[in-house]
C-alpha positions as a Markdown table, in Angstrom:
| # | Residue | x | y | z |
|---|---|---|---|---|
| 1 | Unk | 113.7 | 62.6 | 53.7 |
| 2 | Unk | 113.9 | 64.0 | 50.5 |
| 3 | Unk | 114.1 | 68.0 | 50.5 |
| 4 | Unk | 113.0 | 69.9 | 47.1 |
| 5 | Unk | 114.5 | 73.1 | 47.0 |
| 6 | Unk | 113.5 | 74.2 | 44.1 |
| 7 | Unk | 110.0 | 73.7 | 44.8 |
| 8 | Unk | 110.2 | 74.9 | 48.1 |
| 9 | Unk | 109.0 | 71.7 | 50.2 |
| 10 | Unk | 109.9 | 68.1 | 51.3 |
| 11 | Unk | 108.8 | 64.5 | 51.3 |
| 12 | Unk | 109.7 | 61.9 | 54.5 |
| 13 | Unk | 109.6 | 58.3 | 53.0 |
| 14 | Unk | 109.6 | 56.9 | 56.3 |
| 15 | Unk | 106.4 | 58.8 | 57.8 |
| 16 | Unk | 104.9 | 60.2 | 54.5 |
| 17 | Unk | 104.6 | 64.0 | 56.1 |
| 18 | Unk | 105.3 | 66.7 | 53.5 |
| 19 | Unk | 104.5 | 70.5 | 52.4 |
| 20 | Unk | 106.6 | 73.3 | 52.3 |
| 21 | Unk | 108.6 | 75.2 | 54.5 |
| 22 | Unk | 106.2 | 76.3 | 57.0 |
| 23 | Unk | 104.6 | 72.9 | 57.3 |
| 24 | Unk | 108.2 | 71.6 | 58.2 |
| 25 | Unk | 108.2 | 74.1 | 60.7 |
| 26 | Unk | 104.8 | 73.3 | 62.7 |
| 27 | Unk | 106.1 | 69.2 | 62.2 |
| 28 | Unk | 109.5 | 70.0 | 63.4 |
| 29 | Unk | 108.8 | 72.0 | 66.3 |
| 30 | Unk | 105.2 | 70.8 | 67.1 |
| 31 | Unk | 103.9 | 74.3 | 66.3 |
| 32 | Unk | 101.0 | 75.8 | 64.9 |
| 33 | Unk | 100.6 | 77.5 | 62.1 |
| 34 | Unk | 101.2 | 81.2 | 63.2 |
| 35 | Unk | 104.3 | 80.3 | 65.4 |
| 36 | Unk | 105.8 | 78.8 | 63.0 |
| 37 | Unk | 105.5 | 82.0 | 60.8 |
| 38 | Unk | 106.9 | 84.1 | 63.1 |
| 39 | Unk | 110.0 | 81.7 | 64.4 |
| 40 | Unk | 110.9 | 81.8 | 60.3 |
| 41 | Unk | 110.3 | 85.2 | 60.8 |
| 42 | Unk | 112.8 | 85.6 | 63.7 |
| 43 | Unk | 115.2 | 82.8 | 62.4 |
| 44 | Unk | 115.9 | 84.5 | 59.0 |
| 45 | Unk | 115.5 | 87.9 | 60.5 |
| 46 | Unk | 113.0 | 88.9 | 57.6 |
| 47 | Unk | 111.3 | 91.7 | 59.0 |
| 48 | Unk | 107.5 | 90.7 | 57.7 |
| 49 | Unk | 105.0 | 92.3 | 59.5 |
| 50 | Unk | 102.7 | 89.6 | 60.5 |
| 51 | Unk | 100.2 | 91.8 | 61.4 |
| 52 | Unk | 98.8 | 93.3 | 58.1 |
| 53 | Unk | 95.2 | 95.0 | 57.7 |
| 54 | Unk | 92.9 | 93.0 | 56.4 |
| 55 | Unk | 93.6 | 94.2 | 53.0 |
| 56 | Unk | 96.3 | 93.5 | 53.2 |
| 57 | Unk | 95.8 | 90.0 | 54.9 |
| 58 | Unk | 94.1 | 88.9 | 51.7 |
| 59 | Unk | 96.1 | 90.1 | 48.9 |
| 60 | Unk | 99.2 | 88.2 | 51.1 |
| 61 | Unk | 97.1 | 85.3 | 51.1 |
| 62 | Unk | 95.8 | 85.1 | 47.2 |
| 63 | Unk | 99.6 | 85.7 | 46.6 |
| 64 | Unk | 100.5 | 82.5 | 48.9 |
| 65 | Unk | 97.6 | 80.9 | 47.4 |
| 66 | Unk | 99.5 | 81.3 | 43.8 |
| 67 | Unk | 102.7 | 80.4 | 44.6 |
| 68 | Unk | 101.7 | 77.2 | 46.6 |
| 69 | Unk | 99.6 | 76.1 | 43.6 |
| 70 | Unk | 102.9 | 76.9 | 41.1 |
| 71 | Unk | 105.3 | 75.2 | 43.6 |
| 72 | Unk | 103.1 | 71.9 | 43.7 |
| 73 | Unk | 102.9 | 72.2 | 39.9 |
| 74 | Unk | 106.4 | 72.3 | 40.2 |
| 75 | Unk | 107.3 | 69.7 | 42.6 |
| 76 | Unk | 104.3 | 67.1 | 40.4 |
| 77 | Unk | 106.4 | 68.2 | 37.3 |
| 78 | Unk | 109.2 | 66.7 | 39.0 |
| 79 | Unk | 108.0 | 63.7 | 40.4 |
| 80 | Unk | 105.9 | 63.0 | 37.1 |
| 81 | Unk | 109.7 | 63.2 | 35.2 |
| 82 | Unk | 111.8 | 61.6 | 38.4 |
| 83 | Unk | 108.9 | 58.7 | 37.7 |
| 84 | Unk | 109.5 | 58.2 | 33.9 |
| 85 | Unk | 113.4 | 58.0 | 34.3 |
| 86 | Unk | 113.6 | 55.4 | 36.9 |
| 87 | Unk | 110.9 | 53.6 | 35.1 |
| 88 | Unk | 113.0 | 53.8 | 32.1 |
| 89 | Unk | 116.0 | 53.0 | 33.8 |
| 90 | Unk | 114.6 | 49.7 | 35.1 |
| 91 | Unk | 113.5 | 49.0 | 31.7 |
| 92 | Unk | 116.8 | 49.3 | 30.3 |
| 93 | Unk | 118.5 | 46.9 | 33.5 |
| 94 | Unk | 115.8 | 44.6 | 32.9 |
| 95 | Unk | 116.7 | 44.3 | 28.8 |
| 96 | Unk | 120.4 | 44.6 | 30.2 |
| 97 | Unk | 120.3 | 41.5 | 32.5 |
| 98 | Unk | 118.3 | 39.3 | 29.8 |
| 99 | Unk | 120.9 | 40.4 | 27.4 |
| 100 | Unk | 123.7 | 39.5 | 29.6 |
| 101 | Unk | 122.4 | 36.4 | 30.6 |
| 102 | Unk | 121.3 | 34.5 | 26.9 |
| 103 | Unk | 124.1 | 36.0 | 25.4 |
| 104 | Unk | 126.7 | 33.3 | 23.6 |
| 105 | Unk | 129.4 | 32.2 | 25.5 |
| 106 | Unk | 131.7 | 31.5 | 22.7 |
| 107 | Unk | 132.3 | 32.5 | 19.3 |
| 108 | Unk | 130.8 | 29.3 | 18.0 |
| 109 | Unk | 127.4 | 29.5 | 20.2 |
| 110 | Unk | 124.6 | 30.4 | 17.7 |
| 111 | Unk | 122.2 | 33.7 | 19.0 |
| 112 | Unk | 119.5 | 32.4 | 20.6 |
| 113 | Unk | 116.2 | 34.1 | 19.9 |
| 114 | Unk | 116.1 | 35.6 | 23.2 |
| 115 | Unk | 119.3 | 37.1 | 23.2 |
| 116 | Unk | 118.5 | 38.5 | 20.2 |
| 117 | Unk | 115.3 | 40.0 | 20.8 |
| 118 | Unk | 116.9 | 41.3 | 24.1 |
| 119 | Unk | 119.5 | 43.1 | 21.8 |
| 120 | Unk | 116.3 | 45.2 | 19.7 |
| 121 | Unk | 114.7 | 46.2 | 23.3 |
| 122 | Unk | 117.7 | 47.3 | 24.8 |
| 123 | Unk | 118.8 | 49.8 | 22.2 |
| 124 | Unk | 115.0 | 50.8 | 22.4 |
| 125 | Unk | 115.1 | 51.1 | 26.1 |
| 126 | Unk | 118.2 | 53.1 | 26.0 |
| 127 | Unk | 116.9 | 56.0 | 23.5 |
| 128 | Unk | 114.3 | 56.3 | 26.1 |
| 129 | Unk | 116.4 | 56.5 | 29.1 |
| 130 | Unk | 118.1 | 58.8 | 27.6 |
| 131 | Unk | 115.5 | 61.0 | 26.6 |
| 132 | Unk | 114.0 | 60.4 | 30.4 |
| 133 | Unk | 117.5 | 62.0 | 31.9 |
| 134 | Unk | 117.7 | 64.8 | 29.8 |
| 135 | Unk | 114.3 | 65.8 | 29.9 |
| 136 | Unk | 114.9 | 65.7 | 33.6 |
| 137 | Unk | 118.2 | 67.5 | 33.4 |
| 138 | Unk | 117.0 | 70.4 | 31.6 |
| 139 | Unk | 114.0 | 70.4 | 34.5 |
| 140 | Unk | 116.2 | 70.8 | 36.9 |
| 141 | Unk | 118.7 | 73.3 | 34.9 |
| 142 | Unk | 115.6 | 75.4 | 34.3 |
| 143 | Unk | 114.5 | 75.6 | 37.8 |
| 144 | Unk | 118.1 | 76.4 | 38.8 |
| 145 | Unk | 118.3 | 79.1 | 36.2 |
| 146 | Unk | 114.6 | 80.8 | 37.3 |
| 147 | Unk | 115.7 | 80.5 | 40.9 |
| 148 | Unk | 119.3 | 82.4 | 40.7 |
């Protein structure tokens, strides 16, 4: 299971449920929708009152309606730039590996053509690793920063 705390939800690889916080609640508990509002509710000891007027029933929900859509923008941003670094990472082991295994094993061993076109994609695929982790890392500083 992989929890995103920034983003306020969570992914199980083994069953494929997700959503956010309350949707871990119904799955955990086997609960609907409301009771799962109101054990967070009791849990955190937050105090909502969870039975607004209708006013303010939809204002609460075109609020929840925002944030959801922000938080999955969030948690696609992170996936989308989770995807291109481990796709650049296995680009760089693949280059790696080819490099490793045509390169000379003496001094008098000539370069093979392999080896040597393995050399101009690895330096490649390391500039974009590199720019794939710290395009990530200064995802994830942001989001720490904007949530404390």
């Amino acid at each position: 299971m992989q929890v995103y705390p920034d983003a306020g939800g969570f992914h199980c690889f083994v069953c494929g449920a997700g959503g956010d916080v309350i949707d871990f609640y119904q799955q955990y508990y086997s609960i609907g929708f409301r009771d799962a509002l109101e054990k967070i509710n009791d849990d955190f000891s937050l105090g909502l009152d969870l039975n607004p007027s209708q006013d303010e029933r939809h204002k609460q929900n075109e609020a929840a309606e925002r944030r959801r859509k922000r938080l999955l923008a969030i948690r696609s941003e992170q996936e989308r730039l989770e995807s291109a670094y481990n796709n650049a990472l296995t680009n760089w082991q693949y280059w790696d590996s080819l490099k490793q295994k045509s390169a000379p094993r003496s001094f008098t061993d000539e370069l093979s053509d392999t080896y040597v076109f393995a050399c101009q994609h690895i330096e490649q695929a390391a500039d974009e690793l590199g720019r794939a982790e710290a395009a990530l890392q200064a995802f994830r500083l942001e989001r720490k920063n904007k949530s404390g």
